[in-house]
Each structure stands twice: as structure tokens, then as C-alpha cells.
Residue frames as qw, qx, qy, qz and C-alpha x, y, z in Angstrom:
[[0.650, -0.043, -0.754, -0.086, 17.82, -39.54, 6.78],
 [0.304, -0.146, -0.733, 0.590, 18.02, -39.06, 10.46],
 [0.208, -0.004, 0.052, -0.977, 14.72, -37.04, 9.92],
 [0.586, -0.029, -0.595, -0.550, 13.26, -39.67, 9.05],
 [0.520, -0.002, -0.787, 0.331, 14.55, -42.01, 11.83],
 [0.088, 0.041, 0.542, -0.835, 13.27, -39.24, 14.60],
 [0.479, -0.076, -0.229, -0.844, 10.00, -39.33, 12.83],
 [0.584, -0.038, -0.811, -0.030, 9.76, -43.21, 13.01],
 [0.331, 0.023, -0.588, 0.737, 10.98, -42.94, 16.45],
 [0.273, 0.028, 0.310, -0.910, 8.22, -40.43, 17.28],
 [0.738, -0.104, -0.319, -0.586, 5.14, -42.11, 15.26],
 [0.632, 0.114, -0.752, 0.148, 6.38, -45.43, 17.53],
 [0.199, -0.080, -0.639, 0.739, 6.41, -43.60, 20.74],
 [0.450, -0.099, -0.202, -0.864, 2.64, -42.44, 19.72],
 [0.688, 0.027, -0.632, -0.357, 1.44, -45.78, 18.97],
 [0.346, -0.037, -0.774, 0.529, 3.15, -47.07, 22.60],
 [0.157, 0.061, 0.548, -0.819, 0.83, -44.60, 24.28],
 [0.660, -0.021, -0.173, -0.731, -2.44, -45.26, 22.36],
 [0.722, -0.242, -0.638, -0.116, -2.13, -49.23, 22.73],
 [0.248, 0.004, -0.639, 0.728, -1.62, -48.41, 26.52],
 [0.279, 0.105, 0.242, -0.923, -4.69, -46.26, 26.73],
 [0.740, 0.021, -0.466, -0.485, -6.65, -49.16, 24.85],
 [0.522, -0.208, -0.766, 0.312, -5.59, -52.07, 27.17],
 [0.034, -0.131, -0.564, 0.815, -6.53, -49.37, 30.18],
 [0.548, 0.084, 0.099, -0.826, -9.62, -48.09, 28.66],
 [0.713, -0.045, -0.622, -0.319, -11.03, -51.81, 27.53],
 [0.305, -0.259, -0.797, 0.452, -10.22, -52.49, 31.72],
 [0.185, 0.093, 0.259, -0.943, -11.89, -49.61, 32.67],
 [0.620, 0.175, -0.321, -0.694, -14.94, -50.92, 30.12],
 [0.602, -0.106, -0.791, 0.031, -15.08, -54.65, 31.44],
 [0.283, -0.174, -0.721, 0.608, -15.31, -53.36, 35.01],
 [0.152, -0.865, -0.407, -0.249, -18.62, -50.76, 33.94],
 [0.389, -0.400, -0.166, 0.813, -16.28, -47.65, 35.38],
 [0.047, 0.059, -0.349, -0.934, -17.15, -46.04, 32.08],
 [0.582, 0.417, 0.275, -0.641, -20.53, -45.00, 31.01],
 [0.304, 0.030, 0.684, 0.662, -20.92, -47.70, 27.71],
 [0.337, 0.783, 0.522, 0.018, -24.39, -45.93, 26.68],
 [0.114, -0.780, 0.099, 0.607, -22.17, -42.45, 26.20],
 [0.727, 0.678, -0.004, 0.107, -21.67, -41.68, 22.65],
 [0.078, 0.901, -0.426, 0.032, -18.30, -40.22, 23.77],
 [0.618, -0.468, 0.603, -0.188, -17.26, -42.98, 25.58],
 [0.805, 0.314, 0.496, 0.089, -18.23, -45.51, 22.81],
 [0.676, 0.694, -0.075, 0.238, -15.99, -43.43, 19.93],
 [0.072, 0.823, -0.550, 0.124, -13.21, -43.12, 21.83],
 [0.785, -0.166, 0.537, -0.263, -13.74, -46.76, 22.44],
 [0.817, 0.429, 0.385, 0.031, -14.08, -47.43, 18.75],
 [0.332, 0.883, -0.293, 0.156, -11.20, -45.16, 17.87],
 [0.340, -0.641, 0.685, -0.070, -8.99, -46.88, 20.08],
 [0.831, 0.088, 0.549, -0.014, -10.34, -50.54, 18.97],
 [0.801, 0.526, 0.195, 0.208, -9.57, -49.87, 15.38],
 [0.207, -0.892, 0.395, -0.075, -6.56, -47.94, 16.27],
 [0.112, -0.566, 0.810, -0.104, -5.05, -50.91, 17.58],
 [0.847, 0.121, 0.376, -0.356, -6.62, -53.96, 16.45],
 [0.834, 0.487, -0.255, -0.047, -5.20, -54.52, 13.00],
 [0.217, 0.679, -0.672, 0.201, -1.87, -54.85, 15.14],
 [0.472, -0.206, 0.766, -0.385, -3.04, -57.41, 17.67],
 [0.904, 0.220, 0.180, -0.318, -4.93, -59.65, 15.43],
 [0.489, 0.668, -0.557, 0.066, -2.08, -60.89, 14.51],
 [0.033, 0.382, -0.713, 0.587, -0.49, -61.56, 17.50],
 [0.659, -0.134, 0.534, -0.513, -3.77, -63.14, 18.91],
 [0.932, 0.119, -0.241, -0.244, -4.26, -65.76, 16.22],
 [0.467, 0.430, -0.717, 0.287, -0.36, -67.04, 17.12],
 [0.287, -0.413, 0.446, -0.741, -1.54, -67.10, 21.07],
 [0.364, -0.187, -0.911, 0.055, -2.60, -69.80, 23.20],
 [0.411, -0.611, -0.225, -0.639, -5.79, -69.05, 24.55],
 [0.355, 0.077, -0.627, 0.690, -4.93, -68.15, 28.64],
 [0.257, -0.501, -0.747, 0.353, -8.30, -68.32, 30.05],
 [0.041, 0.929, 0.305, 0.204, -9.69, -64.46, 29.13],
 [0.557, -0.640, 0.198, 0.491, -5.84, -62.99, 29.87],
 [0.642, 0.697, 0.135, 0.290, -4.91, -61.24, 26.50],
 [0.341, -0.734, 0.165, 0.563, -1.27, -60.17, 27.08],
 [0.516, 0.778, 0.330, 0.138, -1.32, -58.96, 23.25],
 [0.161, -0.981, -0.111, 0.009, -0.53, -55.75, 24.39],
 [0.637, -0.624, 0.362, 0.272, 2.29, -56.65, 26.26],
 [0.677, 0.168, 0.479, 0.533, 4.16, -58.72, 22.96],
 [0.431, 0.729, 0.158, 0.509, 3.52, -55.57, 20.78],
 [0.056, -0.973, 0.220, -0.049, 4.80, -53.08, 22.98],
 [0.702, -0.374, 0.485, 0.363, 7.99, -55.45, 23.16],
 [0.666, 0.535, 0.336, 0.397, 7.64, -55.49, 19.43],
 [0.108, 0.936, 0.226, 0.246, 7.64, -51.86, 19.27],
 [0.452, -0.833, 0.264, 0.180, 10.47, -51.36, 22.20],
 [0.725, -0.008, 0.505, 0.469, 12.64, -53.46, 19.70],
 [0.561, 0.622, 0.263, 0.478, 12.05, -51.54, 16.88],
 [0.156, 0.978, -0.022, 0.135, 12.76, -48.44, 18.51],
 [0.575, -0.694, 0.310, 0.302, 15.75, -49.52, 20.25],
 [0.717, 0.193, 0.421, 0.521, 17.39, -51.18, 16.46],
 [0.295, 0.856, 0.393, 0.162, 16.63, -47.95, 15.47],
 [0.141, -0.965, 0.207, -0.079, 18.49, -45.75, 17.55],
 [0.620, -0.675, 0.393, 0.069, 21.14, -48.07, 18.48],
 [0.680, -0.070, 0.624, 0.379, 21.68, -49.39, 14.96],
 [0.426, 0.805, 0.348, 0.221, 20.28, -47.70, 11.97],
 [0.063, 0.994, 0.007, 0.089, 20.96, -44.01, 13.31],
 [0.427, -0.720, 0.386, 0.388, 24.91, -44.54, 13.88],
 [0.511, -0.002, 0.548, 0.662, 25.64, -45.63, 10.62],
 [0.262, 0.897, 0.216, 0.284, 23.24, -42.28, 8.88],
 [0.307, -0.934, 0.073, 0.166, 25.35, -40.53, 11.26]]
């Protein structure tokens, strides 16, 4: 059972770094830093968008709309810091 928890625990701490690298690469892509005509550029775009979208559409319909300020991001990685902390700090002492 606690094999299971580290897994969690890891696929969570994945997920933390990919919506990070989507909120950075979607600034990077509003400011024209990136090439958008690159094919590369545009699937690692679209691998990141559907990556992390189904989690934020959520979370945006609930949002008041803050003027083109989407802190989305921000709520799920709270979401996400919660789950791992309940995890470790609750689950895994009572497997243990």
C-alpha cells in the first residue's frame, strides 16, 4: 500500500511540473518569444494544452472573470499541494 501512495505522490509531483511548464510556455507564447509557425513548438504546445486543460476547465467555469488574469494554475497546484500533503501526512501513517 505505501507503493502505491509513493506512486500517487510521484504521478502528482509530475503533473505540478507539467502545469508549471504550461502556464510558462502559454507566457512565453502570448509574448511571440516562441516561434508559433514551428511544428515543434506548436506540439509541445498542444501536448501541454491537452495535458492540462481537462483539469482547469473546471476550475475556470467556477472563476470570476479577472480581466485576462487566469490564476487557474495557481488553485490547482494548491489543489494538488493538498492532496499530496493528506497523503503523506495522513493516509501513509496509518498504512504504516
Amino acid at each position: 500500500m505505501l507503493a502505491l501512495i509513493q506512486t500517487i505522490v510521484m504521478a502528482l509531483d509530475l503533473y505540478w511540473w507539467i502545469i508549471i511548464a504550461s502556464a510558462i510556455f502559454s507566457w512565453l507564447y502570448a509574448f511571440n518569444v516562441v516561434n508559433s509557425r514551428n511544428q515543434f513548438v506548436g506540439s509541445i504546445g498542444n501536448m501541454l494544452y491537452r495535458l492540462t486543460e481537462p483539469a482547469l476547465r473546471p476550475i475556470r467555469r467556477f472563476m470570476p472573470d479577472l480581466g485576462g488574469i487566469d490564476i487557474s494554475p495557481i488553485i490547482l497546484l494548491l489543489v494538488l499541494f493538498f492532496l499530496r500533503q493528506f497523503l503523506l501526512t495522513t493516509v501513509a501513517p496509518l498504512v504504516l
